[in-house]
N, C-alpha and C positions, 0 to 999 in steps of 0.2 A: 856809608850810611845805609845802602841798601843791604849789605851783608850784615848788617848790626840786626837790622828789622826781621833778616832771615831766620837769623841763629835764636831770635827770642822767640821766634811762629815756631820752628820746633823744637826748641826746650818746653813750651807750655803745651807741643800735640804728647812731647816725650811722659812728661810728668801724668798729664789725665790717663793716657794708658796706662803707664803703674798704675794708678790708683784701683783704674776699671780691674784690673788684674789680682787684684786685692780682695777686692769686694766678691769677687766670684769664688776664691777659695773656701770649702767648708774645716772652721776649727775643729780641732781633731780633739776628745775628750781626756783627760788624763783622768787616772785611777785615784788621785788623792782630793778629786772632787767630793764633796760630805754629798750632795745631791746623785751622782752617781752611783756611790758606793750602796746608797740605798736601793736603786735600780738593780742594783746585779744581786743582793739580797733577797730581793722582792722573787726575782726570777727564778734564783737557789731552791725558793721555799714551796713555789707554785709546783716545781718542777717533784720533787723532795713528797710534796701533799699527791699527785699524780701517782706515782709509783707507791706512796702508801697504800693507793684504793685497790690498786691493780690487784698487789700481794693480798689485800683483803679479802678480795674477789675470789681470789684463786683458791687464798685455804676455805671458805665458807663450801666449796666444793670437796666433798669427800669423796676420792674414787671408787673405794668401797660401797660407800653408801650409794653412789650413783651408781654400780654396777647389781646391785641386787635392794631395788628400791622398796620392795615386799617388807624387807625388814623392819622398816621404821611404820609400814601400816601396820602388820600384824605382832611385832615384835618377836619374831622369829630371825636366828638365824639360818635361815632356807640353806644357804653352801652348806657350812658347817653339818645340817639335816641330814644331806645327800639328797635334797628333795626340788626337782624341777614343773615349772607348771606344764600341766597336763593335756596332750593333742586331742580333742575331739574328732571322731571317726563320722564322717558318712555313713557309715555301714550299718546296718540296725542293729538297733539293743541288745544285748544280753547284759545279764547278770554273771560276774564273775564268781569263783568260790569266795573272793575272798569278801567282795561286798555284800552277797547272799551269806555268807555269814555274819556278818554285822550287823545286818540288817535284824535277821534270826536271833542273835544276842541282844540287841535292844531289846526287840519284841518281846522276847524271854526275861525281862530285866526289869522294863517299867510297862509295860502294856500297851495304852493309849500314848502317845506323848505328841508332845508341839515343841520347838525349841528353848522355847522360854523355861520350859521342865532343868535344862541344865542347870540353872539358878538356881535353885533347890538346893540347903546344904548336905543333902545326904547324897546328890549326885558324884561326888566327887570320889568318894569310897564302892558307890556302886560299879563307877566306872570300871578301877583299879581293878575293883574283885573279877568285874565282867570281860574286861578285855584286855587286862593286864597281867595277873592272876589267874588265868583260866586255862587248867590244862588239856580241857576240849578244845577250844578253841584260841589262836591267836592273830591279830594282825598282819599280813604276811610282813609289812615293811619291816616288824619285829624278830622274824619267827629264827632269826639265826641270832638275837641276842638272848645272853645269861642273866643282862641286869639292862634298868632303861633308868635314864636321865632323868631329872625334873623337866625338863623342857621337851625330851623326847615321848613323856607322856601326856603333855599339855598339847605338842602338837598331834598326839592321834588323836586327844578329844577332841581339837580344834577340826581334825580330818572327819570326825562322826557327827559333830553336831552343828559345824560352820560356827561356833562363838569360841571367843577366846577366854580362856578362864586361867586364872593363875591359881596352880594350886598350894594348899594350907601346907609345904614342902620348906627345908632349908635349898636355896641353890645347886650346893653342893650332894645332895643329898640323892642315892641313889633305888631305883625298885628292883628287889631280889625276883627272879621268876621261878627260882628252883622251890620257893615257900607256893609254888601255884596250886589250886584244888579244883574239883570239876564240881558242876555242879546237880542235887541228885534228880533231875526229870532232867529228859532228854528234850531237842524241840530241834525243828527242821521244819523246812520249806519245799511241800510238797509239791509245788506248781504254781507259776504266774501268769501275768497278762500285762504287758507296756501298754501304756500310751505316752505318746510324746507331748508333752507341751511346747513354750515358747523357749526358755530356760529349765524346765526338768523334766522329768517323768513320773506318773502313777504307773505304780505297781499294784496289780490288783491280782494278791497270792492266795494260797493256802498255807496255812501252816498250822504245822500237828505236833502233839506234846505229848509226851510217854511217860505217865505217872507213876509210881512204882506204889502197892497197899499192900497190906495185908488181907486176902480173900479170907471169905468163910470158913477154909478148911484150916486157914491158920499161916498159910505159908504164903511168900512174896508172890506178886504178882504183877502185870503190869496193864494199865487200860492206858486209852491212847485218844488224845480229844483232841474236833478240827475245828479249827477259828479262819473263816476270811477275813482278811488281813488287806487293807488299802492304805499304801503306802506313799510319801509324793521324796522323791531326790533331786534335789537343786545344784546346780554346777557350785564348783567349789574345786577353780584348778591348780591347786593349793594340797588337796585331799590326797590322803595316801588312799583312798578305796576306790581307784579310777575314775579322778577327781569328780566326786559328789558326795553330796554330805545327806542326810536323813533333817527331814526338815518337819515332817511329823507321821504318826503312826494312828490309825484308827481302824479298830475294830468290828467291819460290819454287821457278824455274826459268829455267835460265840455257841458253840454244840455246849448244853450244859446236862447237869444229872438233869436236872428240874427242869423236863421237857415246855412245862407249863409254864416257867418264868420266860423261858426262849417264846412262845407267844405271846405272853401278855408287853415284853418288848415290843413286838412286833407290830400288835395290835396297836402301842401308844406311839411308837413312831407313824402310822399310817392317821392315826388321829392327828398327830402333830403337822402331818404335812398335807391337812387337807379336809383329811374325811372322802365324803364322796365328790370331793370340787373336780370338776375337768379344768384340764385336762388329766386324766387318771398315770400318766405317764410313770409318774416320781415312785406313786403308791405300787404301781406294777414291778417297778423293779426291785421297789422291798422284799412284796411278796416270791416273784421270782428268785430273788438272792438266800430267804426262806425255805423255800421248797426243793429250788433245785439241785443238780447235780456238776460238778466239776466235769470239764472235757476239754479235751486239745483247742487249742486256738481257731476260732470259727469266724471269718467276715465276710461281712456284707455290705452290701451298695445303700443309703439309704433314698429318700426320694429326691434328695439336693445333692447328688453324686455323691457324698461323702462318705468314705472306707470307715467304718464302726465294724470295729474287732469285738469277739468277747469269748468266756469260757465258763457260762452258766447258759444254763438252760434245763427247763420245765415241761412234761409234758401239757400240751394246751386243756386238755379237761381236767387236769390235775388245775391250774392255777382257776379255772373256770369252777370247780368245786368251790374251792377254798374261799373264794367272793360270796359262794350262794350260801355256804354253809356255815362259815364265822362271822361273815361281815353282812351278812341276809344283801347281796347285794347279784343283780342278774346280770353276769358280763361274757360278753361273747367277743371272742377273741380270734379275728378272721384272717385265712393266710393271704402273706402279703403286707400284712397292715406293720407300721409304727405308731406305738400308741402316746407318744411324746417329743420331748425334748433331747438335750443332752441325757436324763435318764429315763430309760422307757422297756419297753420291751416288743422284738421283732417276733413276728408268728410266722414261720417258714410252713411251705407247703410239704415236710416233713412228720408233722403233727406235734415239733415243739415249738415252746414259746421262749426266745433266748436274751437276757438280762442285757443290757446296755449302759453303761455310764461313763461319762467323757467331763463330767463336772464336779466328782465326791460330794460328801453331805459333813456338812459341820457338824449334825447335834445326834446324840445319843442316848437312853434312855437308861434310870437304874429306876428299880423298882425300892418303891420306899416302905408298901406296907400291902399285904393283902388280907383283905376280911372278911373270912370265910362265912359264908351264912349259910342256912339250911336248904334256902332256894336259889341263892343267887352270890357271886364276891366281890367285892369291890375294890379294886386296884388302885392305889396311887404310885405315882412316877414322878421321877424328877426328870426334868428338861436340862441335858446338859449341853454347853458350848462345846467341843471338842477342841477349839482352837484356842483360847482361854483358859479352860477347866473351870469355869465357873456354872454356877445354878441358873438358869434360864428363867425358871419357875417350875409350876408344879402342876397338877390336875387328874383330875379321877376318872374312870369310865367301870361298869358293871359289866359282867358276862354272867351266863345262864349255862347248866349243864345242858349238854345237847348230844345227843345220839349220833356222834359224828367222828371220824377219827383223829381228831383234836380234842374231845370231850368238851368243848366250851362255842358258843356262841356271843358276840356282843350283842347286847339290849340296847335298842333303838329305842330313843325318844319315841 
């Protein structure tokens, strides 16, 4: 009986462990599961969508494009150009031949300019003629081709004037340079002056132009006229004219036949910027840029330590005339002294007085009308922007003949 009782205590310890044995195994999924099948689907698609982004990702990357990213700012092919951007030097400024000629070419070309002038539809042909077309002159990045690209002329203007222009050109379409012509006045750049700014330089040059006439006797001839010429070049490292681009041109003073319109200029700029207001700074280095004489590069210290270069200067009772006797005005001009600001003029104990400007002047003067009268004429002027090319406004001033070597005096209120 006791062995009965045994054998059933463990059949029933036997049986609960199978069970427990049971209960611990995890069922193993088969593939003809419809719940599964969707699962490994799912994961198929996830995985399938992952690798679609990747491949996305990768072509949206063009090596090309990423290796010469200039192209899609300017739409140049820069490689294709042969054209790398440009190291800035330490070393002080010059002027190369090939930028001082371009510089000479514009100048010779449109006169005054500001950038905005490229926009102009007649820019486009002046270029071509001027710096395409020109068998005085050529770009050097050019000067060993026969024929230039559409693109290869869009990038030199792009290199003269920093804008991009597309020109009125088929693509494929090529510029002959053996059709080149010169053009009949000569012009050059007799002598400069840098100053540095933050990003460019004023050039503050001369430049001279060789007319060709017919004299009195009948036969060619050639006279020769000098214009100071202030210049500003803006980095542009892009630019085939070691990288800088011409970013505007003005004309400080222009030697003309009409000794008299070159003062009555003179006169209305000095009116414009003043009159007799102090500080006389500005006024002074009009007059001195009027009078004086070109000379080698000259500096000085001024009274805030500051290095002020220049290459005009006057002698001092020479600009001290010229106050008492056009402008009736008494100025005594003492060595040592600065008589302004950025534009002024320094009186050295030399016995001249030498021009100064580290600021250029926007506006410029054309003469609209003058009216000669018996005792007196009466000038009007137009007020022009320089940077613009627009009309400012207008206004009049009277001079009076005067026994002087100017023959003219202003008449004072």
């Amino acid at each position: 009986m006791i062995m009965k009782k045994f054998n059933l205590i463990a059949l029933l310890i036997l049986t609960v462990t199978l069970l427990s044995s049971c209960s611990l195994v995890r069922k193993e999924p088969v593939d003809d599961d419809p719940a599964i099948e969707n699962l490994h689907e799912a994961e198929t698609v996830a995985e399938k969508e992952e690798e679609n982004v990747k491949t996305v990702a990768e072509d949206e990357v063009d090596p090309e494009e990423d290796k010469n990213t200039t192209k899609n700012e300017f739409g140049f092919d820069f490689e294709k150009l042969g054209v790398k951007p440009y190291s800035y030097s330490s070393e002080e400024f010059e002027l190369s031949d090939d930028l001082k000629g371009a510089i000479v070419e514009m100048f010779a070309s449109t006169k005054n300019w500001k950038t905005t002038d490229a926009y102009e539809p007649e820019w486009e042909e002046i270029f071509i003629d001027r710096f395409i077309l020109n068998s005085w002159y050529g770009p050097k990045y050019i000067e060993s081709k026969s024929v230039i690209t559409k693109e290869e002329a869009e990038y030199i203007q792009f290199s003269l004037t920093g804008e991009r222009l597309y020109f009125n050109m088929d693509e494929d379409e090529l510029i002959d340079r053996s059709k080149s012509s010169s053009p009949f006045n000569y012009t050059y750049m007799d002598s400069y002056l840098v100053t540095k700014q933050e990003d460019s330089y004023w050039v503050d040059s001369v430049i001279k132009t060789q007319y060709k006439y017919i004299n009195d006797d009948g036969e060619l001839d050639v006279k020769e006229k000098t214009e100071k010429v202030l210049i500003t070049l803006k980095e542009n490292p892009y630019s085939c004219f070691d990288g800088y681009s011409i970013e505007d041109i003005y004309i400080r003073y222009s030697e003309s036949d009409d000794d008299e319109e070159e003062l009555f200029k003179l006169i209305g700029m000095i009116i414009d910027a003043g009159g007799e207001a102090q500080p006389y700074g500005m006024i002074d280095y009009f007059v001195a840029s009027y009078l004086g004489e070109i000379i080698d590069n000259k500096t000085f210290t001024d009274k805030e330590g500051y290095e002020r270069t220049t290459n005009i200067r006057v002698p001092t009772q020479k600009i001290e005339s010229f106050y008492k006797d056009v402008l009736g005005v008494d100025r005594t001009f003492n060595s040592g002294e600065y008589t302004g600001g950025e534009m002024c003029v320094y009186c050295d104990d030399d016995g001249y007085c030498y021009g100064l400007n580290s600021a250029g002047y926007g506006t410029y003067m054309v003469i609209d009308s003058v009216d000669r009268q018996e005792d007196k004429t009466v000038v009007k002027v137009l007020v022009m922007n320089d940077y613009e090319g627009e009309e400012e406004g207008t206004f009049e001033f009277t001079v009076i003949p005067a026994d002087n070597e100017y023959g003219f005096s202003l008449l004072r209120d």
